[in-house]
C-alpha positions in Angstrom: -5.7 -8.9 82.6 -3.8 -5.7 84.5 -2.0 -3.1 82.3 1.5 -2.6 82.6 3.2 0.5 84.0 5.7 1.3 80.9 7.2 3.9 78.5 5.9 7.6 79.0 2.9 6.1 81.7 5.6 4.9 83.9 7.9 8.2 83.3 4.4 10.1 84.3 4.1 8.4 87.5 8.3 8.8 88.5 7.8 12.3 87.8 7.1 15.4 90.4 3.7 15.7 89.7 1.2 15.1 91.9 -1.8 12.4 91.8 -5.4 12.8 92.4 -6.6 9.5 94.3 -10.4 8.9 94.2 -11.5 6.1 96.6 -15.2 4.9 97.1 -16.7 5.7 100.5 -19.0 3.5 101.8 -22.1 5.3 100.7 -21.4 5.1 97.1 -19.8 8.6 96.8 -16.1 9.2 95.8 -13.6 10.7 98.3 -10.5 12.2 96.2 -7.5 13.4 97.4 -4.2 15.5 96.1 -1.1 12.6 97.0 2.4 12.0 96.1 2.7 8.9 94.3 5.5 6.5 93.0 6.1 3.3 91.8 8.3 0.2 92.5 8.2 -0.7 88.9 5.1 -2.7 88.6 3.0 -1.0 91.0 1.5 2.6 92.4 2.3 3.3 95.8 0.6 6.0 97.8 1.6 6.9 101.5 -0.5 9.0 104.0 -1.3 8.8 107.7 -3.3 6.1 109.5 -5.7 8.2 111.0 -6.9 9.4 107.6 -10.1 8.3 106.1 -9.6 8.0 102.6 -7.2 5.2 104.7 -9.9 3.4 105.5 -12.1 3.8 102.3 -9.1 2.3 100.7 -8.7 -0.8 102.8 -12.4 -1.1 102.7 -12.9 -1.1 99.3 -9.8 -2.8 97.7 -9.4 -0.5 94.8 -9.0 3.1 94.0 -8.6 5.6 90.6 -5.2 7.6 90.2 -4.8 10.5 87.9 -2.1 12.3 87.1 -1.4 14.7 84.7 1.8 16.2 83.0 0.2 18.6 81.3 -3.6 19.6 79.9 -3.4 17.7 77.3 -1.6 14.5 78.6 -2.8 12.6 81.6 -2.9 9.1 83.1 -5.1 7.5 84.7 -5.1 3.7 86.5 -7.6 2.2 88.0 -5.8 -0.3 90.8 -6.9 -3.3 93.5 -4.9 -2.9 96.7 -1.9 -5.7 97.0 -1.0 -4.5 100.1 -1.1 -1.9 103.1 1.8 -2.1 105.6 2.9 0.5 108.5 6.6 -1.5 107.6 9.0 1.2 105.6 5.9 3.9 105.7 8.2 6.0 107.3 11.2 5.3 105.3 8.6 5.8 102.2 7.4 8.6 103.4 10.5 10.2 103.8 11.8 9.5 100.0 8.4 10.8 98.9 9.5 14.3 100.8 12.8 13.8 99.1 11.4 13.3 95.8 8.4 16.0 95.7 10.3 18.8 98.1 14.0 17.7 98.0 14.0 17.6 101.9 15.6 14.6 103.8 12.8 13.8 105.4 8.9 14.2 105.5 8.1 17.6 107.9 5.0 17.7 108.1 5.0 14.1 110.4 2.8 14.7 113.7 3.8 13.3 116.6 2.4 10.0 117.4 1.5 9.9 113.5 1.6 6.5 112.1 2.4 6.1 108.6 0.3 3.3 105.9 2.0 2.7 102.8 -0.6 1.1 99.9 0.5 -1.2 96.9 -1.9 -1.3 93.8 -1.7 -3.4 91.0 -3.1 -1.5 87.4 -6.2 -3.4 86.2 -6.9 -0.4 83.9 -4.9 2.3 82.4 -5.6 4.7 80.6 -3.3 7.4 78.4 -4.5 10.7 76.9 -2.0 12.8 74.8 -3.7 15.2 72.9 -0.3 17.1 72.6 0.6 14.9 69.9 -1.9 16.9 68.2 0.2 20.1 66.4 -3.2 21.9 66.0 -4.2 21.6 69.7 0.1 22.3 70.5 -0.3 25.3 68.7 -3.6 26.7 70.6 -3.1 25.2 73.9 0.7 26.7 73.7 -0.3 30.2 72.5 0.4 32.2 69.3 4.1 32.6 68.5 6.0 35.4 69.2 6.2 37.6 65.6 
C-alpha cells in the first residue's frame, strides 16, 4: 500500500529545499543527484533535461529514492515507482520550478535545443525523521544560549 504525501511531509516537499534523487543504474550502483522537486498533491515530480542519464536510469528502472531535508535533524525520504514521464508541460514545469527555487520567471539555465522530461512518482515508502522534537538534541544541535 503507498504512503500518502500529508501534514509536515507534504510541507517538506512544497518547500525551497532541495532533493537528493538516487536512481539505480543498470549495474547495480546508485546514481544520485541534487534536483528541485514538487508535488501535485499526491505525487513527487522531478524535472531535468532529456539528454541526462539519471533520465534514463529512471525510465529504466521504474522507481527512484527522494530525500530531502529541512534541517539535520528532520528529513524525508520516499521511495517512489514512476507513473509517468512526459516532455508535455516540461517546460512550463520547468519554468515554475525556476520560479519556485530562484524566483525567476523562467528556467535560465535551458540550452538550446534542450528538451525537457518531467517524472511523476507515486510514494510506496515514506519515511519521516524529526529528531528536533527532541529538546535535548534542540538544545545541542542549536548551540548554547546566549548568557
Amino acid at each position: 500500500m503507498a504512503d500518502k504525501l500529508e501534514g509536515r511531509v507534504r510541507e517538506i516537499f512544497e518547500d525551497k529545499l532541495y532533493a537528493v534523487v538516487a536512481v539505480p543504474r543498470s549495474d547495480g550502483t546508485v546514481q544520485s543527484v541534487v534536483s528541485w522537486v514538487d508535488t501535485d498533491g499526491d505525487n513527487l515530480t522531478v524535472n531535468t533535461a532529456e539528454a541526462h542519464g539519471w533520465a534514463r536510469n529512471m525510465r529504466r528502472a521504474g522507481t527512484a529514492t527522494i530525500t530531502v531535508m529541512a534541517h539535520p535533524y528532520e528529513w524525508v525520504t520516499v521511495v517512489g515507482r514512476v507513473e509517468s514521464d512526459t516532455h508535455e508541460g516540461a517546460d512550463e514545469q520547468i519554468d515554475a520550478l525556476a520560479k519556485k527555487y530562484l524566483g525567476a520567471d523562467s528556467y535560465p539555465f535551458r540550452k538550446p535545443g534542450e528538451q525537457r522530461i518531467t517524472f511523476t512518482l507515486r510514494p510506496e515508502r515514506i519515511t519521516y525523521v524529526n529528531h528536533r522534537a527532541d529538546p535535548v538534541r534542540d538544545a545541542v544541535a542549536d548551540g548554547p544560549a546566549a548568557g
